[in-house]
Each structure stands twice: as C-alpha cells, then as structure tokens.
MARBA-3410 file (N, C-alpha, C, O; in Angstrom, 1 decimal):
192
174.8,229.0,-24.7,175.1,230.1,-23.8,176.6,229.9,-23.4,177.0,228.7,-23.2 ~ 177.4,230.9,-23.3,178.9,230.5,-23.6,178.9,230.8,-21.6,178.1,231.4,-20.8 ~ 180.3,230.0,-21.5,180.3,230.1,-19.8,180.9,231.8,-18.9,181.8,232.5,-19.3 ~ 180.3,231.9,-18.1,180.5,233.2,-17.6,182.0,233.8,-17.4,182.9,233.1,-17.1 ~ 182.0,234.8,-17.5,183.3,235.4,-17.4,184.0,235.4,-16.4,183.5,235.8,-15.4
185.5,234.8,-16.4,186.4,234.5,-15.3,187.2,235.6,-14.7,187.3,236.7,-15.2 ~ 187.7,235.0,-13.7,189.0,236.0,-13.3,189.9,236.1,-14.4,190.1,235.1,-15.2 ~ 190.6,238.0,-14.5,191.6,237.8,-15.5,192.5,236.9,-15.6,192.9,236.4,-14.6 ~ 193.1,236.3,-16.9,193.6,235.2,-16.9,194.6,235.5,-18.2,194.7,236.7,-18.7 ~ 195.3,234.5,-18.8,196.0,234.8,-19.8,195.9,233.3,-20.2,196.0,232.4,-19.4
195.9,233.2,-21.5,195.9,232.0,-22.5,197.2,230.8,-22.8,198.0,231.2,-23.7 ~ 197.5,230.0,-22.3,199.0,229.0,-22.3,199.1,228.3,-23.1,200.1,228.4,-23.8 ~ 197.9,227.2,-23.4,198.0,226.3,-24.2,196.8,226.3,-24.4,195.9,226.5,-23.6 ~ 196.5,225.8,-26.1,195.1,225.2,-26.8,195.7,223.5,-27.4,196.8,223.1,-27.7 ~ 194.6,222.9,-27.4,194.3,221.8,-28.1,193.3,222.1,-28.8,192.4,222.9,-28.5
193.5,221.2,-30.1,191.7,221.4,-30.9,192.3,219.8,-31.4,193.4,219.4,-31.5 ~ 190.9,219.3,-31.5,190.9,217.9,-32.1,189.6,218.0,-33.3,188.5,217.8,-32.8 ~ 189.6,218.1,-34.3,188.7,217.7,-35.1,188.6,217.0,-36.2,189.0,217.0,-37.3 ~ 187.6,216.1,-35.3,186.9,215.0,-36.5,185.6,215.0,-37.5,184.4,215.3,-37.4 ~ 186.5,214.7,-38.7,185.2,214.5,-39.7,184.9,212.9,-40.1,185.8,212.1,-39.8
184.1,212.4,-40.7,183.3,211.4,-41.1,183.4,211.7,-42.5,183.4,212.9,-42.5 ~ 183.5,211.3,-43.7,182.9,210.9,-45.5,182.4,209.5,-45.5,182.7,208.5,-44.9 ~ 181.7,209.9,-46.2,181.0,208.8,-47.2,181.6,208.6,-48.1,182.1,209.6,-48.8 ~ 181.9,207.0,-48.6,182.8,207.2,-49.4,181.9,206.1,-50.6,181.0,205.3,-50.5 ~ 182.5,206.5,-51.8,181.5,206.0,-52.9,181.7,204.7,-52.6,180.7,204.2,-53.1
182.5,203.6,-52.1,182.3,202.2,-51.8,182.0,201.6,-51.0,182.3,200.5,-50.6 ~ 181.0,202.7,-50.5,179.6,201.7,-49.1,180.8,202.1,-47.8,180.5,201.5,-46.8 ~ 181.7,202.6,-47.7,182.4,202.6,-46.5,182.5,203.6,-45.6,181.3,204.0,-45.6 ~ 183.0,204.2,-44.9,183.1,205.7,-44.3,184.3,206.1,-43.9,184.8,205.2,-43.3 ~ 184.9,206.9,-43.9,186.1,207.3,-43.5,185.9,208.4,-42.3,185.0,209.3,-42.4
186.9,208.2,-41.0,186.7,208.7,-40.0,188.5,209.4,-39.9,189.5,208.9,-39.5 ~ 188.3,210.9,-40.3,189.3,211.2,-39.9,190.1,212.5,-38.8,189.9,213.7,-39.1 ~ 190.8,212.2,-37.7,190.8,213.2,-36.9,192.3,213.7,-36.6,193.2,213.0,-36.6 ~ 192.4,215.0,-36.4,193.5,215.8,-36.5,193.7,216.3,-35.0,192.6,216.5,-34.5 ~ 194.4,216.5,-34.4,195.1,216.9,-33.2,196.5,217.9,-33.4,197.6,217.6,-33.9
195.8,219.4,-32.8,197.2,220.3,-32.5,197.1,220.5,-31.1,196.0,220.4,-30.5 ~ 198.0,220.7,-30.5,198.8,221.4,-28.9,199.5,222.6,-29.5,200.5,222.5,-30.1 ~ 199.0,223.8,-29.3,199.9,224.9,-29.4,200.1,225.6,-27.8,199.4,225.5,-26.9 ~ 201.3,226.4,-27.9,201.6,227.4,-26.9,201.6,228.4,-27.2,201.9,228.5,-28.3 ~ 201.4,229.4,-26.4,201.4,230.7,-26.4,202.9,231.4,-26.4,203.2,232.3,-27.2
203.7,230.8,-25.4,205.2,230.8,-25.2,206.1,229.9,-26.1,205.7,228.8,-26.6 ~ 207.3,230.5,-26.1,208.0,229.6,-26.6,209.3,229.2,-25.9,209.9,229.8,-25.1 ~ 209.7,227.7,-26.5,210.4,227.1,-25.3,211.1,225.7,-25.9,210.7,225.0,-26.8 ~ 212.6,225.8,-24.9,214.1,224.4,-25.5,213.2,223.6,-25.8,212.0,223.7,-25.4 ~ 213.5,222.8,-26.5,212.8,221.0,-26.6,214.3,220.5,-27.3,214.9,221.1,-28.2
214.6,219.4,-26.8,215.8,218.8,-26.7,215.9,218.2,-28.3,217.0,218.2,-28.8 ~ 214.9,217.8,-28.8,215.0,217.3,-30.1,214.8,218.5,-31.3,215.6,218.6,-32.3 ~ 214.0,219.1,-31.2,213.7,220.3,-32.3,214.4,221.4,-32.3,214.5,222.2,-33.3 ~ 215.1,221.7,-31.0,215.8,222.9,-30.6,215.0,224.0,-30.2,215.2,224.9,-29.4 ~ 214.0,223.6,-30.7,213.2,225.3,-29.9,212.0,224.9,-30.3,212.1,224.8,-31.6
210.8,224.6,-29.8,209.2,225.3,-30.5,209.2,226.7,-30.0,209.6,227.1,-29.0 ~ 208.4,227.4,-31.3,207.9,228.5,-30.9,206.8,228.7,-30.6,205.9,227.9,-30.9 ~ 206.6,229.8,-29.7,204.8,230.1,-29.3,204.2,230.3,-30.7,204.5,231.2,-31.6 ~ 203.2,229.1,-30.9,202.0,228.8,-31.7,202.7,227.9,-33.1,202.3,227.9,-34.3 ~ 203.6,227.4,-32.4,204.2,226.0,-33.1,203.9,225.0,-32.9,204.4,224.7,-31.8
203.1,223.7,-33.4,202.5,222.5,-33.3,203.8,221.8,-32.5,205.0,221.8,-32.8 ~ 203.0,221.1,-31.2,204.1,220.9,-30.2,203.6,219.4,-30.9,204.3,218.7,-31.5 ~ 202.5,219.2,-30.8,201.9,218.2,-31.5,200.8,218.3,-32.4,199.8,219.1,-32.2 ~ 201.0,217.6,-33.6,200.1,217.6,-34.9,200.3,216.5,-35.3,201.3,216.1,-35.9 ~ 199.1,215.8,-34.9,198.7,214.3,-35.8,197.6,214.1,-36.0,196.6,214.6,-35.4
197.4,212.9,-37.4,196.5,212.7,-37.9,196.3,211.3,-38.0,197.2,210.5,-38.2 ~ 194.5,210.6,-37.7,194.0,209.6,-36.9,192.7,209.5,-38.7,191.9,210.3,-39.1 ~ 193.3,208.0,-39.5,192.0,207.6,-40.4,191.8,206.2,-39.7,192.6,205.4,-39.3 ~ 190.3,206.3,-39.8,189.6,205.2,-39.5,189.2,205.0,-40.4,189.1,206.1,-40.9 ~ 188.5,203.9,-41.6,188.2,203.7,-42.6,186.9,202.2,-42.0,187.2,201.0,-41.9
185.5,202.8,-41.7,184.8,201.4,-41.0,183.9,200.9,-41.9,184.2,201.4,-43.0 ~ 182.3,200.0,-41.9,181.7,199.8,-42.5,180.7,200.5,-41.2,181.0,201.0,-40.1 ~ 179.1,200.0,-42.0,178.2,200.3,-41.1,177.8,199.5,-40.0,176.9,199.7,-39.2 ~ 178.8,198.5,-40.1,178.5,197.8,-38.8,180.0,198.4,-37.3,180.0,198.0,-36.1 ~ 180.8,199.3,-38.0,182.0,200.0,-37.4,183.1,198.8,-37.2,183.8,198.8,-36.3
183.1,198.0,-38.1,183.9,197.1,-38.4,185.0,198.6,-38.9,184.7,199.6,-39.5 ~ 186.4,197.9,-38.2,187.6,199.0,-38.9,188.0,198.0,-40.1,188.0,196.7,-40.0 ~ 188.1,198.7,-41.3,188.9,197.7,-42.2,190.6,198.8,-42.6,191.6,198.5,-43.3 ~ 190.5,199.7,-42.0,191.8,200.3,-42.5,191.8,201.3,-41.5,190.9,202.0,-41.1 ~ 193.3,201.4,-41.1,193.8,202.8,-40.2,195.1,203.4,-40.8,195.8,202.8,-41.6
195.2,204.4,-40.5,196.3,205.2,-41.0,196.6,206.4,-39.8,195.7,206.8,-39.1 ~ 198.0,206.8,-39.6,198.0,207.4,-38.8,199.7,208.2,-38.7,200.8,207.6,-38.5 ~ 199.5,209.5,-39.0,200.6,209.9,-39.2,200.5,210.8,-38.0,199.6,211.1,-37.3 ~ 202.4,211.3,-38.0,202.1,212.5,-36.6,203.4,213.6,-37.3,204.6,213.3,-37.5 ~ 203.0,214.7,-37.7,203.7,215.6,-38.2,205.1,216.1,-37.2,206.3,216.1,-37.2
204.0,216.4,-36.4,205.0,217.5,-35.1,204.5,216.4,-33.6,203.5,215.9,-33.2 ~ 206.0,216.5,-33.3,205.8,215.3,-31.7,206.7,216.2,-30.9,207.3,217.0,-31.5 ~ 206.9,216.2,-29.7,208.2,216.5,-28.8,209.4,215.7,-29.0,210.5,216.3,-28.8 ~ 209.3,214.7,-29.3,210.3,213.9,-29.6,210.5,212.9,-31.3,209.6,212.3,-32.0 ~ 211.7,212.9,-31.5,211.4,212.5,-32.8,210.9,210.6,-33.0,210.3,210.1,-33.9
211.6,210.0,-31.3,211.2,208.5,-31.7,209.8,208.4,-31.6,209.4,207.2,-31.7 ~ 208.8,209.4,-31.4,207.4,209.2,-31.0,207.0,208.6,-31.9,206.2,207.7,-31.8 ~ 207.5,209.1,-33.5,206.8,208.8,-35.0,206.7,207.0,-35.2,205.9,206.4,-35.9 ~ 207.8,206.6,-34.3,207.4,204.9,-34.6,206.6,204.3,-34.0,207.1,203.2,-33.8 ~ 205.5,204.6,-33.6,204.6,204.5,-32.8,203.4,203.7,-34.3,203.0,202.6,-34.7
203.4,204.8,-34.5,202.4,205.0,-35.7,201.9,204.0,-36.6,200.7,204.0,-37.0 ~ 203.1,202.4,-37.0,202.4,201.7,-37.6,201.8,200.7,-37.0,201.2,199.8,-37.6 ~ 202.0,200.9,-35.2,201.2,199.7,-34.4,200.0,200.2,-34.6,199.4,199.3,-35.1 ~ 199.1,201.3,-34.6,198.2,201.1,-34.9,197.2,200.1,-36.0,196.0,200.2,-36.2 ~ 198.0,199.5,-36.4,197.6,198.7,-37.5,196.7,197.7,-36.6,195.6,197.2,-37.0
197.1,197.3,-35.4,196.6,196.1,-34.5,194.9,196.8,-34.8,194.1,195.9,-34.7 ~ 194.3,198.0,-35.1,192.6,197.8,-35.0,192.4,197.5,-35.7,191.2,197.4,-35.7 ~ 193.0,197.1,-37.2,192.4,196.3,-38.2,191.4,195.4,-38.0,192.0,194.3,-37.9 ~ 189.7,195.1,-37.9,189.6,194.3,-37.5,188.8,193.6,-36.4,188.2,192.5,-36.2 ~ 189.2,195.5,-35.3,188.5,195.4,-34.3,187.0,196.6,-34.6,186.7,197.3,-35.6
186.1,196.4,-33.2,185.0,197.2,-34.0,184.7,198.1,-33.0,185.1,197.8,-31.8 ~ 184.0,199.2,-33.3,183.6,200.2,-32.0,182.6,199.8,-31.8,182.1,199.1,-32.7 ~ 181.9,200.0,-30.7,181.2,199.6,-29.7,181.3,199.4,-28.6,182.4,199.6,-28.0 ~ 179.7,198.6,-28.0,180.5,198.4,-26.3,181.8,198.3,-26.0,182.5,198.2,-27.0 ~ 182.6,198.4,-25.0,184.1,198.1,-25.0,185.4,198.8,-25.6,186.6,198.6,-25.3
185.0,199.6,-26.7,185.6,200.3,-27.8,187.2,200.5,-26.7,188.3,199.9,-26.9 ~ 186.8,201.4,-25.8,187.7,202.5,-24.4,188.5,201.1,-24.2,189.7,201.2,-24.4 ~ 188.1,200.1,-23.9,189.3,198.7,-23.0,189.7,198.4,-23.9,190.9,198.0,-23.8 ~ 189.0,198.2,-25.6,189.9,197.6,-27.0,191.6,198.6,-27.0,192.7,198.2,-27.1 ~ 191.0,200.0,-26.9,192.1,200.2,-27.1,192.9,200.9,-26.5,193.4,201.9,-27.1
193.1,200.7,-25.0,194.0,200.4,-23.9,194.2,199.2,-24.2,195.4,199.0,-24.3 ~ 193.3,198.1,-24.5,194.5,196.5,-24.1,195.2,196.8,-25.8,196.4,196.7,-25.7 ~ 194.8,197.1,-26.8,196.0,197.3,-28.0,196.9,198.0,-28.1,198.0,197.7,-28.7 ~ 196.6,199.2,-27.5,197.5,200.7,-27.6,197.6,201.4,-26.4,197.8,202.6,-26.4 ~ 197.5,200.7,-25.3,197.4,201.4,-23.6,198.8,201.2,-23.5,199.6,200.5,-24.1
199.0,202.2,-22.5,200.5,202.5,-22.0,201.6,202.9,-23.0,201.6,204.0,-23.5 ~ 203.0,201.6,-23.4,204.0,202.4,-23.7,204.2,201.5,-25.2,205.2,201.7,-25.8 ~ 203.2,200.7,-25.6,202.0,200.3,-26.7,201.3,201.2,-27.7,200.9,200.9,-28.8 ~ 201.3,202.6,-27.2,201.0,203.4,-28.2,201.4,205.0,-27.4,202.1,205.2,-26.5 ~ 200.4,206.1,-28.3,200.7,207.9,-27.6,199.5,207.9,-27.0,198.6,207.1,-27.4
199.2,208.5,-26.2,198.6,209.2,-25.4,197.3,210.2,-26.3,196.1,210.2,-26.0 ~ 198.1,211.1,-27.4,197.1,211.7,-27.8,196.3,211.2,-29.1,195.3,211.8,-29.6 ~ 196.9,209.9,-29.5,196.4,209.5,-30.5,195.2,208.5,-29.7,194.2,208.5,-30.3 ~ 195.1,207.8,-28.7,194.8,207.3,-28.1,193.4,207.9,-27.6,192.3,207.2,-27.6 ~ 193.4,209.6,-27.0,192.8,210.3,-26.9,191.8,210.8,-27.9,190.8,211.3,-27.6
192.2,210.7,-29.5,191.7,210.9,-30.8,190.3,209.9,-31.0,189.2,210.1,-31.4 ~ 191.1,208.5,-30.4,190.1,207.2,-31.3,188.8,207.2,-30.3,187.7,206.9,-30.7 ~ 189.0,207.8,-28.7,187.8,207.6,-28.1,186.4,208.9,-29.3,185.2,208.8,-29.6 ~ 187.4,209.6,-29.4,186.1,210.9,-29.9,185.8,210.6,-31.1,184.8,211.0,-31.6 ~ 186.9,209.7,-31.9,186.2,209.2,-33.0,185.0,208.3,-33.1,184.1,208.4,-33.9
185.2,207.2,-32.1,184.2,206.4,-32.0,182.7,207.7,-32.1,181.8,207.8,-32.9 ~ 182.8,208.1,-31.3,181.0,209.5,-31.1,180.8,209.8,-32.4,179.7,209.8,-32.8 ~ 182.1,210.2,-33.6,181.9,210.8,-34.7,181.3,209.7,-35.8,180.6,210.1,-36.7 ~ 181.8,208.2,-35.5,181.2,207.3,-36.3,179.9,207.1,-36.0,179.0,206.7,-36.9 ~ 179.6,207.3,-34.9,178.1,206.7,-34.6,176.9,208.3,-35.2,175.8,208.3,-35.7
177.8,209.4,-34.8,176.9,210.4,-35.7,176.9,210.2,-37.1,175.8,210.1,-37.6 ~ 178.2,210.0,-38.1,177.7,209.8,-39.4,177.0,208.6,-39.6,176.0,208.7,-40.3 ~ 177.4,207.2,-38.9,176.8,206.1,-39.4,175.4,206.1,-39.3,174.5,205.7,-40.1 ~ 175.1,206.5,-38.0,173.3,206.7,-37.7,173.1,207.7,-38.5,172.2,207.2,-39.1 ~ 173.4,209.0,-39.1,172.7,209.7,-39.7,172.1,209.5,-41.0,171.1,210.1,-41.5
173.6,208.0,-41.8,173.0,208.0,-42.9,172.4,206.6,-42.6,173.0,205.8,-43.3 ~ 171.7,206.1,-41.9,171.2,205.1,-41.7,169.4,205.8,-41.5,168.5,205.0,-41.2 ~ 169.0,207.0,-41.7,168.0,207.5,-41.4,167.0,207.8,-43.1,167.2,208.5,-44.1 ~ 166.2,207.0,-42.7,164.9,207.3,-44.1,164.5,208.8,-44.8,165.0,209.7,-44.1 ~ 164.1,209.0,-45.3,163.9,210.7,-45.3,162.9,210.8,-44.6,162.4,211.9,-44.9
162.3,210.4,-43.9,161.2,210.9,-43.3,162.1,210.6,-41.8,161.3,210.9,-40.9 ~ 162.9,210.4,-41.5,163.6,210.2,-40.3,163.3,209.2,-39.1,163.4,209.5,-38.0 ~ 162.8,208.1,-39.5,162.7,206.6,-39.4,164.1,205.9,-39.7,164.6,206.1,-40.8 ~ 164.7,204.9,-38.7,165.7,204.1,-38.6,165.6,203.1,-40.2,164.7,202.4,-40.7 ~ 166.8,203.4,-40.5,166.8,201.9,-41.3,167.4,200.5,-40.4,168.6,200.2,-40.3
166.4,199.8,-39.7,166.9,199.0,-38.7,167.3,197.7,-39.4,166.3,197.0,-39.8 ~ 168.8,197.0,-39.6,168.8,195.4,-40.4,168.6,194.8,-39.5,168.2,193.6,-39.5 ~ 168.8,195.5,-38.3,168.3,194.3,-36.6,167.8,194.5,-35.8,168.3,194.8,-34.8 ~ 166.1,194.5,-36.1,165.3,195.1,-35.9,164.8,194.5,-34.1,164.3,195.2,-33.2 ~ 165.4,193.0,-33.9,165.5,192.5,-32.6,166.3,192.4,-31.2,166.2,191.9,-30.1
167.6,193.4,-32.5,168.4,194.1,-31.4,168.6,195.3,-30.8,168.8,196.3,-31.5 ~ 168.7,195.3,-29.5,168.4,196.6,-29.0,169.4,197.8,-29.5,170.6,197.7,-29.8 ~ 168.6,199.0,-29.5,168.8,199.9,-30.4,170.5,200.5,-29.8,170.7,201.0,-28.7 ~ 171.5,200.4,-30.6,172.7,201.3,-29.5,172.7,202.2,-28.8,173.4,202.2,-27.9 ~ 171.8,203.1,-29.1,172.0,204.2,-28.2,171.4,204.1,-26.9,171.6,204.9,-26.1
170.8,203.3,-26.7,169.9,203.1,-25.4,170.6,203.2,-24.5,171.7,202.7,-24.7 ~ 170.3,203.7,-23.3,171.3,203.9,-21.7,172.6,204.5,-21.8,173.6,204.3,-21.1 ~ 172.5,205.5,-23.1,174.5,205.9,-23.8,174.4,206.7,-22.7,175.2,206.6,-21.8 ~ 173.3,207.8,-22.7,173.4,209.0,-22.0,171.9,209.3,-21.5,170.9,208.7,-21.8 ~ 172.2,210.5,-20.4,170.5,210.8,-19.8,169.5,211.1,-21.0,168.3,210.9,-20.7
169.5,211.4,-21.7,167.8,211.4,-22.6,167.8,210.0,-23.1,166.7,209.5,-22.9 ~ 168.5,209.1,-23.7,168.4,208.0,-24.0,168.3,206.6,-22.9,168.7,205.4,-23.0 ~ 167.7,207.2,-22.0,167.9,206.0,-20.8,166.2,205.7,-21.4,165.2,206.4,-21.7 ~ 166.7,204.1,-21.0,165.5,203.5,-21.8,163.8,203.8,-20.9,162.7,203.6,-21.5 ~ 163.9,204.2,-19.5,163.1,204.4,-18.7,162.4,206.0,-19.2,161.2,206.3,-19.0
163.4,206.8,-19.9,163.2,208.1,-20.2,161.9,208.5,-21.3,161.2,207.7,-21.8 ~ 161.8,209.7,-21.6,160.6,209.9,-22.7,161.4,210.1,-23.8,160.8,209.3,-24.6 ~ 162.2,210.5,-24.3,162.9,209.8,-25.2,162.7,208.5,-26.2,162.4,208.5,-27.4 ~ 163.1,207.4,-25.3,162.7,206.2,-25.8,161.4,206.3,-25.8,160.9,206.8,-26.8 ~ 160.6,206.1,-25.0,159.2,206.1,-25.3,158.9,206.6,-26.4,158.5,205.8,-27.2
159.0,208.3,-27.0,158.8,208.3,-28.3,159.3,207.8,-29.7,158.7,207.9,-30.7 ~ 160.9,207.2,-29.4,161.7,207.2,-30.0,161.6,205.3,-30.4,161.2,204.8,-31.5 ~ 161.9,204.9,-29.5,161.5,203.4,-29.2,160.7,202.5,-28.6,161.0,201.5,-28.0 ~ 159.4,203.0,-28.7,158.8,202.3,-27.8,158.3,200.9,-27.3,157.5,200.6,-26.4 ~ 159.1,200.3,-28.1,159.3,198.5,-27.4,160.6,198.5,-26.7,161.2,197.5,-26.9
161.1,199.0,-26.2,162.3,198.8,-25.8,162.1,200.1,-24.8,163.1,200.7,-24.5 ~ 160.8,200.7,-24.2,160.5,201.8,-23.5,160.7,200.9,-21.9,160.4,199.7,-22.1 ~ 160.9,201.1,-21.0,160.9,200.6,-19.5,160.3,201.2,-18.0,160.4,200.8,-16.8 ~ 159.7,202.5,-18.6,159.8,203.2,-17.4,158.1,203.5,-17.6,157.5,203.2,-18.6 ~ 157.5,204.1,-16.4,155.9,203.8,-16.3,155.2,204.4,-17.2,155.4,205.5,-17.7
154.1,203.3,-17.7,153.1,202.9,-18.4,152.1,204.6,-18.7,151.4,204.9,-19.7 ~ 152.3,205.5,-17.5,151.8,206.9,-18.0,152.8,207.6,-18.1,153.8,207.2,-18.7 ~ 152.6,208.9,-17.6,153.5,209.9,-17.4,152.7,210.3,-15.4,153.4,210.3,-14.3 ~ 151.6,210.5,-15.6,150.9,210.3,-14.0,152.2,209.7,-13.1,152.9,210.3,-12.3 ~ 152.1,208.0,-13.7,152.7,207.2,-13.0,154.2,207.7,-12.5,154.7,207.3,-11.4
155.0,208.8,-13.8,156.3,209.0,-13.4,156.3,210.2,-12.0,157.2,210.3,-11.2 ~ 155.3,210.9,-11.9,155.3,211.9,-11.2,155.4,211.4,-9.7,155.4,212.2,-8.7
END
C-alpha cells in the first residue's frame, strides 16, 4: 500500500542505492552497490563548474566480494561523480575490510575503519545496506529445496534471532521456524 497523498509539493532531490548479490562460480558471492544523488535544479559547484538538474552529484560504486561465512576477501570501490574531485582518493582505503566480516558489530567495524574523515559518508551509507543484501543472498542459497536450513553450525544460534520483531526468539516465528531456540510460553493460551 503506497503512503497517502501529501500536500502539494515539488520533487528536489532523489537518491537510489541499489544492491545486488551473484553467485559466483568459485563458491564466493559478490555484493555489489551503486549510489546516485540527483537534482532536479541545477547549480555552481566549485570543482565541475556547474551540475545540471539530473546530473549525478554523486555516483559510486561499492564491491564486496565475501564467502558464506561473510568473510570479505575483496573490495573494490570506485566513485564516478563526487562534488569534489579530492573525494576520489578516498576510495583505496577501503581496502582496510579486507578481512573483516559482517555480522554482529558490522555498523562499529566500519565507523572504527572508515568513520569520519577516514572514509565518505555515502559509501559508508552503501556497506550498512549491503550487509542486509549479503545475509538475503547468503541465506537464500543456504536453503534445501524443500526450504530447510543447510545449518554447518547447528549449535549455534541461528543469526537472525532478535534481528527484528517477527524474529524475536520469544515470537511465533521462531517457534515455527526454530524451535529449540523458541523462549517464549510453552502455549499460545499462556501468551494471551
């Protein structure tokens, strides 16, 4: 259901960020995300001389290359269009996630690697949404055809538990989904 109709308004700026996931024929996955900022107007910029309305104020591109454990083994990271031209040397610090992995903590990894004047702002803004996009392809192809977990750690608790409200381990959710790792009462009676 799309959200209700506003006061008249007029359109300034879009961002679109989209990320895709491959499978790549050497057991790996490739995580890659694109970022534009356009305007509607157009306007000075001290380094390009002018963007025009619906000229990439920013356009960059975010690869993640992980395993299935979201180990990064390779990043890549170019930026076409910046406001400024020294922004582009930014780009080979990213190299510091080599290494690092998503998960718990993913958001503080990379603020303490790339926070502040350490890295950009919107590339920074890219890796949190990529992390969501690795855990949708990696879990999806981690799925049996009958749609049963392929679990290699079967004694550790499942990631998604407590990510979000249907996945809180108290929830019915888990109970169907997981139910050794279910927490919340023994009926449904009992939840009422």
């Amino acid at each position: 259901m799309p959200l209700p109709e506003s006061a008249p308004r007029k359109l300034l700026h879009t961002r679109e960020i989209i990320c895709e996931a491959y499978e790549r024929e050497d057991g790996l996955f490739d995580l890659d995300a694109h970022l534009t900022d356009i305007k509607t107007y157009g306007f000075k910029n001290r380094d390009r001389g002018r963007i025009e309305a619906g000229e990439p104020i920013h356009g960059m591109w975010l690869r993640l290359t992980i395993d299935t454990d979201f180990l990064i083994h390779s990043v890549e990271a170019k930026m076409d269009h910046t406001p400024y031209n020294f922004c582009t040397r930014i780009e080979p610090d990213h190299q510091q996630l080599v290494g690092a992995q998503i998960g718990p903590g993913w958001n503080k990894q990379i603020r303490t690697l790339l926070g502040g004047t350490h890295g950009c702002t919107h590339l920074r803004e890219m890796l949190g949404r990529m992390a969501t996009v690795a855990y949708q392809a990696v879990y999806g192809r981690r799925l049996r055809d009958d749609g049963t977990e392929i679990d290699d750690h079967p004694q550790r608790k499942p990631w998604v538990l407590d990510g979000c409200h249907a996945w809180a381990s108290n929830g019915p959710v888990v109970k169907m989904e997981y139910p050794d790792w279910y927490t919340g009462p023994a009926t449904e009676d009992a939840a009422e």
